[in-house]
N, C-alpha and C positions, 0 to 999 in steps of 0.2 A: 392400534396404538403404536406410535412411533416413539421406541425409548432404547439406553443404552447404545446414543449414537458417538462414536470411539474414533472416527474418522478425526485426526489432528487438524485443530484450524489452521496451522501452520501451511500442513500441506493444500488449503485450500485458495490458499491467499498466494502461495506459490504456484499454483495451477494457474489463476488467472492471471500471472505474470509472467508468463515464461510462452506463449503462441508462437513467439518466435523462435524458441529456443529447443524444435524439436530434437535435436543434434546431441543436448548436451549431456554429460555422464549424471549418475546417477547419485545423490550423498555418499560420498565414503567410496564411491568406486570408481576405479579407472575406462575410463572411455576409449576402449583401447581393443583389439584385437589379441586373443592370449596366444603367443607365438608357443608355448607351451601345449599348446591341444592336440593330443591326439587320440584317436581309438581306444580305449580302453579293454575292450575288446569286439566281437564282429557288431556289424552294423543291424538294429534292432529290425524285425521282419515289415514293421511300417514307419522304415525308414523316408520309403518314398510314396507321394499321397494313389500311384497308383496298385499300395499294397495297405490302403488303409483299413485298421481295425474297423468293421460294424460295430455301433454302439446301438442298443433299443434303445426308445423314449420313452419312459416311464411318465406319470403324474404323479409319484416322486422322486427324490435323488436315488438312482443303484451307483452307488461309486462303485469301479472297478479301476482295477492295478494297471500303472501302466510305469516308464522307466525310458529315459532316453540316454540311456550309455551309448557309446559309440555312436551316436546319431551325426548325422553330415547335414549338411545346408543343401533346403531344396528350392530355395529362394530367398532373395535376399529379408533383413527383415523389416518390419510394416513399419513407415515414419507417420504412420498416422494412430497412434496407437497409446494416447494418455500423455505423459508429459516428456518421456524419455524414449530413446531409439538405441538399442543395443547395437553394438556393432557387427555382428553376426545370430546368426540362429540357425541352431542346430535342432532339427526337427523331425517330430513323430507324427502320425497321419491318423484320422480317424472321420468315420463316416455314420450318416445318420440318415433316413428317412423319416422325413416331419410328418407326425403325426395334428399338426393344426397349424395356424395360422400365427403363430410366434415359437418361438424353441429356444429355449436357454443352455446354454454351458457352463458347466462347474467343475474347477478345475483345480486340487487340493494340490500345493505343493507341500515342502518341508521345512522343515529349521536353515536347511541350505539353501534351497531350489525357489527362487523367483520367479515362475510360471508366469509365461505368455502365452495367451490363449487366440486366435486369429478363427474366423469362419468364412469358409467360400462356398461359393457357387458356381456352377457351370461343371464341366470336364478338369480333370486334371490337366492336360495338357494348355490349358489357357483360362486359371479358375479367373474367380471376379470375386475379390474380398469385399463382404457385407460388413464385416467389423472386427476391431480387436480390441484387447483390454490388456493392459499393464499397469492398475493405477497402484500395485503393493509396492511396497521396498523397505529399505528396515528402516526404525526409526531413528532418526537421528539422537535421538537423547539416549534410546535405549537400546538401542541393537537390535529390537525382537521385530520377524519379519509379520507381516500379514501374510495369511499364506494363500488365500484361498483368491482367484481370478472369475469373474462371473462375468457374460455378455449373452441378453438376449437379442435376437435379429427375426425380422420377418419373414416365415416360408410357409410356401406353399405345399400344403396335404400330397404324401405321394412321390414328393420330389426330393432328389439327396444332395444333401450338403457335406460337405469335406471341415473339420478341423484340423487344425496343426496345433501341436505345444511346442513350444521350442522355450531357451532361459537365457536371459541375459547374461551373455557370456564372459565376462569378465567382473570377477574370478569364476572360474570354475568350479559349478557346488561339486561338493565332494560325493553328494548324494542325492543322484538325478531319477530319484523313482516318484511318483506322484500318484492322485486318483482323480477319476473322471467319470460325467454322468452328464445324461441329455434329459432335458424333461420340458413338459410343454408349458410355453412362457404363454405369459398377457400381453394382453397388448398395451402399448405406454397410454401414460394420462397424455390428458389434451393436451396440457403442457407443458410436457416435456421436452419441446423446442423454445430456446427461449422469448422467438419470433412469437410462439403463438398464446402466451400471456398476455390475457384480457386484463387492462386496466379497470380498476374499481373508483370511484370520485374519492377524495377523502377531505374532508372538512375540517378548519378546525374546532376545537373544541366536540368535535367526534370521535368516533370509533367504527374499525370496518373487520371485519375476522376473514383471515388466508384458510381455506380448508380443502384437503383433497385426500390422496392418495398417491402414493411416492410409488405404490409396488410396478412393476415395470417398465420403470426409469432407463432409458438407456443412456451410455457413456456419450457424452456433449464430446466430439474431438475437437471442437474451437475452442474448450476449456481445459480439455481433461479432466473433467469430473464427472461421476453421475448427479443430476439435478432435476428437478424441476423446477417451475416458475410462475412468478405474478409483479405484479405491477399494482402502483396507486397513483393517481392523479390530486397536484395541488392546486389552488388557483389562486395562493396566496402564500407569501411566508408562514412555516409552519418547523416546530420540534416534532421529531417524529419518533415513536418508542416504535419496536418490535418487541411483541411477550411469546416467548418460546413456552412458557410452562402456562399451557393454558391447562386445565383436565381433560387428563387422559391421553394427551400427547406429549409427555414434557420432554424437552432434548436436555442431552450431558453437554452437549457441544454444538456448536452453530455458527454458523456463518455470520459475520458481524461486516459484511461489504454491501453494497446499491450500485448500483448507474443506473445514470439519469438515460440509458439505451445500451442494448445488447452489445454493442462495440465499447462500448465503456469498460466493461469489466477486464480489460487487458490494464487498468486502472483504477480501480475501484473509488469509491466512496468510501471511508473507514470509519462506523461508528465508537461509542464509546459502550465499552461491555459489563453490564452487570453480570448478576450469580444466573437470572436467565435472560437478561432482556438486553437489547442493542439501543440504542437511540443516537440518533441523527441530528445534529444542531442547525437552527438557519438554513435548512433546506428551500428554496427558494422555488417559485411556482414551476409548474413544471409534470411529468412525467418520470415513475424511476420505477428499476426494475430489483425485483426481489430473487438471490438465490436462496430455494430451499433445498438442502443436502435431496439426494436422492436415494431409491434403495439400493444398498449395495453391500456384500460380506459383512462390513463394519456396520451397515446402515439396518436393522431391519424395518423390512418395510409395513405400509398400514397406513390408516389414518392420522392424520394431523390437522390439529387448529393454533392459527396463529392471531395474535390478536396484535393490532395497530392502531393506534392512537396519536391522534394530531393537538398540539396544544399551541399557542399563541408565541409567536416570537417575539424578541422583546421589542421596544421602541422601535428601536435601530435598524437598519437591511439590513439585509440578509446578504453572508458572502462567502463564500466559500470555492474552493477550485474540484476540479473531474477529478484530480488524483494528486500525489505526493512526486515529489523529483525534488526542485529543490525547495527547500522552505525554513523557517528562521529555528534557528539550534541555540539560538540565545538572543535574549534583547532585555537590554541598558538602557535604563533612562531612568535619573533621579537617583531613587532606592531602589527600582526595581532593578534585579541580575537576575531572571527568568529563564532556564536552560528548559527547552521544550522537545518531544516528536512529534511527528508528523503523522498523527492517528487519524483523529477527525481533521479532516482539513480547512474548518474554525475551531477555532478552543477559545473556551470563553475562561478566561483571567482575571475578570473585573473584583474578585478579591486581593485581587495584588494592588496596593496602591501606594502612590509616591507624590507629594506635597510640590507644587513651583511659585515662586512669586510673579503680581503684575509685573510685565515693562521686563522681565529677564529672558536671556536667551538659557537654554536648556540643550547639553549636548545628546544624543542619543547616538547607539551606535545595535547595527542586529548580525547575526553571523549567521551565514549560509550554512545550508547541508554541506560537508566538507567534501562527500563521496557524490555530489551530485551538481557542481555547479556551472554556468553555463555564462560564454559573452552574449550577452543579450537581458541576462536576470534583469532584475530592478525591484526597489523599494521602495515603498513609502510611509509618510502616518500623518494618520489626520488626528485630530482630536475640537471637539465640540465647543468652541472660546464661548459660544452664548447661550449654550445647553438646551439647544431648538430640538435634540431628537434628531438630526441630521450633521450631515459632513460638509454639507454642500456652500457654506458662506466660505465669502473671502478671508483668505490665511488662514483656514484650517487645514492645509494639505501641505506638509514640507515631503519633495521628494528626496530622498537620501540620494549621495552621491559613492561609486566604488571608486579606491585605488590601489586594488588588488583582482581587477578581471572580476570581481562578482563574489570572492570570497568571504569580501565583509562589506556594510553598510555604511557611513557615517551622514550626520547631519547636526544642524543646529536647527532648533524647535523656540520659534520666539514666541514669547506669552506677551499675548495684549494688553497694553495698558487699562483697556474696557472691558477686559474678559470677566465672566458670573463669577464670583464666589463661592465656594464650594465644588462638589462631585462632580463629574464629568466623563464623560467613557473618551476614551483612546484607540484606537484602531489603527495595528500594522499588519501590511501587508504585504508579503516577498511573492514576485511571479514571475513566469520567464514573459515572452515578450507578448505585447496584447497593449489595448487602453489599460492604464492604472490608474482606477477607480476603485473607492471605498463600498461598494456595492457591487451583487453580480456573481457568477460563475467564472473563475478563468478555467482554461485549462490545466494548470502545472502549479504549483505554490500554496502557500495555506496563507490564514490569516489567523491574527490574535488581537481580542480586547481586551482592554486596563480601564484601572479607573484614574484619574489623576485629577488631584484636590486643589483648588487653586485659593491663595492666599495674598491677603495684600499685599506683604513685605516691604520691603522698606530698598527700591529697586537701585538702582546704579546704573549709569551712563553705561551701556554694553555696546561695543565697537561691535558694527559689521566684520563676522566669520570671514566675508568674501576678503578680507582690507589685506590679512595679511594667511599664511600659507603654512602648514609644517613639511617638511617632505627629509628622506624618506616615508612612505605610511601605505603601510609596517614597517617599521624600523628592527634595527637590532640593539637600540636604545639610544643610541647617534640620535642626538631632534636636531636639527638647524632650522629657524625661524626667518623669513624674510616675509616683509610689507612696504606696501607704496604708503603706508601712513602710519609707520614704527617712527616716531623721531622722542632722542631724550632717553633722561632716566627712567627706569621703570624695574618691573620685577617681574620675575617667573618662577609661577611654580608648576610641580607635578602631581597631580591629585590620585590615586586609584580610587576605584568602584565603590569603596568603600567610605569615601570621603577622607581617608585618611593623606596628610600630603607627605608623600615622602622625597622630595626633595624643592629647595627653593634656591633662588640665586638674584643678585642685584644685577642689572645689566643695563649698556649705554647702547640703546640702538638707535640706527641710521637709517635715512630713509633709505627703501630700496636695497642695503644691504644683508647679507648671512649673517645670523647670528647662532652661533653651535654648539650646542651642549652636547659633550662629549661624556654620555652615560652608559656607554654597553658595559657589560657587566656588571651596572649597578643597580639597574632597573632588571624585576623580574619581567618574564613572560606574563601579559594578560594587555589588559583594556584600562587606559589612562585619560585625566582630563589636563591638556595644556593650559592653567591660567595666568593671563598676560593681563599686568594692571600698569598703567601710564597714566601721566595726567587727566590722559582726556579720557578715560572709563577703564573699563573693563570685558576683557575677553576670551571666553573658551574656546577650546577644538579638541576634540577627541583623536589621540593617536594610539595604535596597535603596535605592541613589542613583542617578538619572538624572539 
């Protein structure tokens, strides 16, 4: 049974984001060489690995005392080695003759000591590292370290292997004593490579169960993590649950990511997480791959079942993108002010809804990830005017236009004078660059569905958005107004989000000329609607004040 798994999902989602970032310092510590280090006192007897301590192999743990005061650098230290790369390693030696065909290391450090544990092969003078493990460090909420470092590697009966402990060296624990033991490993499950996860069919309105054995799981260094793996195949749009708490196996904590392929996961898929279960929205046909935690200190290992269930997606495609980067942190339109993340990369909304009339235009406005945006983004929203279950009819697609580099969205959404009556679903979607299409995987961006209710109302002559312009947009509350077809009396006012209008003015525009409302400082920061009424109709546009 697989229970009490304490591994933060934090640090999980951080592992498969970070492949590139083996270089980087640790939470909370400096990435730094301590110009501060010196000997403490003489240098320990297996300082260097051709004075390494023998260790036996038990079939079970003997920890035995070990201590690396005064220890020097016998090599630089492993960048292959979980998600962080010390910038030195000060290291103690130890040797073992395997007694089978796998051999594990257990490596206790302290309240201070962040044990790095490395194993090689060959001679000292030219080993050949089989593996290492650094996945502890303290917790960022709490301070409290994991202490213990575990890596099993394959050897051969007879033959000896070299460890090193060395600690990430900056800061300097104050207390570099530790324990250590060899004892004869398993050999990993099938699959434990994420390559070698057999896809299972998955149907919907079926159910398929994940079951294996996590116990010697080795550390993934394309992830950083210990795992293993599986896979399900769809052959149709499907929601998809994972149940962690099946009996007898239940996890505290689990991995709530997918890719639709093992390069994926520098990206994940993010479902949305119950008390034990994950689910997937709008997964779209296809192949995807399942991390399950592996064993490890925090992980014990054993059997597990996991149980997967495919259900019907709705009406609608399916859409969704491989991972998050930029994607909509707010979106406007009507009554809806929708501030979102970027978890699942669909979220379904369709209990948010907001009312439009025939024959009116409708301003909408979405805002980018502010920490992630890109020349090239784009946006759009479709929404169903004849409620077929599809996006695909003419004038259901208004692309938003940026004039702010990608920062923010805007557009005008015109309702057809023909459009159904009643409910209707809404679909936006932010993505960097690709076709934008209301269906489908992208790469980068999420998507969100609304419902939007559509009403006779009693419509008004709406001037063409394109006729006339605001600029600056974003402003600093400054709007000046020019059009090729402003002529005459007329009015403007400033609407917020809230439909409240807070400010109006009478005004004689010209064709072709400015016309400048001098509002900084009187207009707050947020999302406004410009309405311009003239004889000949009526017309919004949406402008942004900072």
């Amino acid at each position: 049974m697989l229970n009490n798994y304490t591994l933060p999902l934090s640090f999980l989602l951080a592992s498969m984001t970070t492949l590139a970032s083996a270089q980087s310092a640790k939470p909370g510590m400096e990435n730094r060489r301590d110009a501060a280090h010196t000997q403490r006192g003489n240098a320990p007897i297996n300082d260097e690995c051709d004075n390494a301590i023998p260790l036996t192999v038990g079939a079970t743990c003997n920890m035995i005392a070990g201590n690396s005061d005064g220890a020097t650098e016998s090599l630089p230290a492993s960048e292959n080695c979980g998600l962080y790369t010390s910038p030195d390693a000060f290291d103690v030696w130890y040797s073992f003759v395997a007694t089978s065909d796998f051999s594990r290391v257990d490596v206790l450090g302290n309240g201070d000591y962040d044990v790095v544990v490395e194993v090689f092969t060959g001679a000292c003078g030219d080993p050949t590292p089989l593996g290492c493990s650094d996945l502890n460090f303290p917790d960022p909420g709490t301070g409290v370290l994991d202490l213990t470092e575990s890596i099993t590697v394959p050897t051969s009966t007879g033959s000896t292997y070299y460890v090193r402990v060395y600690y990430y060296s900056s800061p300097v624990p104050e207390n570099l004593t530790f324990t250590i033991c060899v004892t004869d490993g398993v050999a990993p499950p099938a699959n434990d490579d994420c390559a070698n996860a057999t896809p299972q069919g998955l149907s919907v309105g079926a159910s398929i169960e994940f079951t294996g054995n996590n116990e010697g799981a080795t550390l993934d260094t394309d992830f950083g993590v210990v795992a293993v793996w599986h896979a399900f195949t769809l052959t149709e749009c499907a929601d998809v649950t994972l149940n962690y708490c099946m009996d007898g196996s239940e996890f505290l904590e689990f991995a709530d990511v997918i890719a639709m392929d093992c390069e994926g996961f520098a990206d994940p898929i993010i479902g949305s997480s119950g008390a034990c279960t994950v689910t997937f929205a709008q997964l779209a046909a296809g192949t995807y791959v399942v991390l399950v935690p592996g064993a490890a200190p925090q992980a014990p290992a054993g059997d597990y079942t996991i149980g997967v269930i495919a259900t019907e997606c709705d009406a609608y495609c399916a859409a969704s993108s491989e991972g998050c980067d930029e994607y909509a942190t707010n979106v406007q339109f009507g009554t809806i002010n929708n501030d979102s993340d970027c978890g699942p990369t669909y979220q379904d909304f369709t209990d948010m809804t907001t009312s439009v009339d025939r024959g009116t235009d409708v301003s909408i406005m979405v805002t980018n990830n502010p920490d992630a945006f890109y020349d090239g983004d784009q946006c759009a929203v479709w929404i169903d005017w004849n409620q077929n279950g599809d996006f695909e009819d003419e004038g259901e697609m208004t692309e938003l236009t940026t004039a702010d580099e990608a920062a923010t969205f805007a557009g005008m959404v015109s309702v057809p004078g023909t459009a159904e009556l009643g409910s209707t679903r809404m679909r936006v979607r932010l993505m960097y660059t690709g076709d934008l299409l209301p269906c489908g995987i992208a790469t980068y961006g999420d998507v969100e569905d609304y419902t939007v209710v559509v009403l006779e109302g009693t419509a008004v002559n709406e001037r063409n958005a394109a006729d006339w312009s605001i600029f600056p947009n974003p402003t600093n509350g400054d709007i000046s107004i020019q059009g090729s077809q402003l002529e005459g009396r007329g009015s403007v006012s400033i609407v917020d989000m809230t439909g409240r209008t807070v400010h109006a003015s009478n005004v004689n525009f010209t064709n072709g000329e400015r016309t400048t409302l001098q509002l900084a400082g009187v207009l707050a920061a947020g999302t406004y609607n410009v309405v311009i009424t003239t004889e000949a109709g009526r017309s919004v546009r949406p402008v942004v004040v900072r």
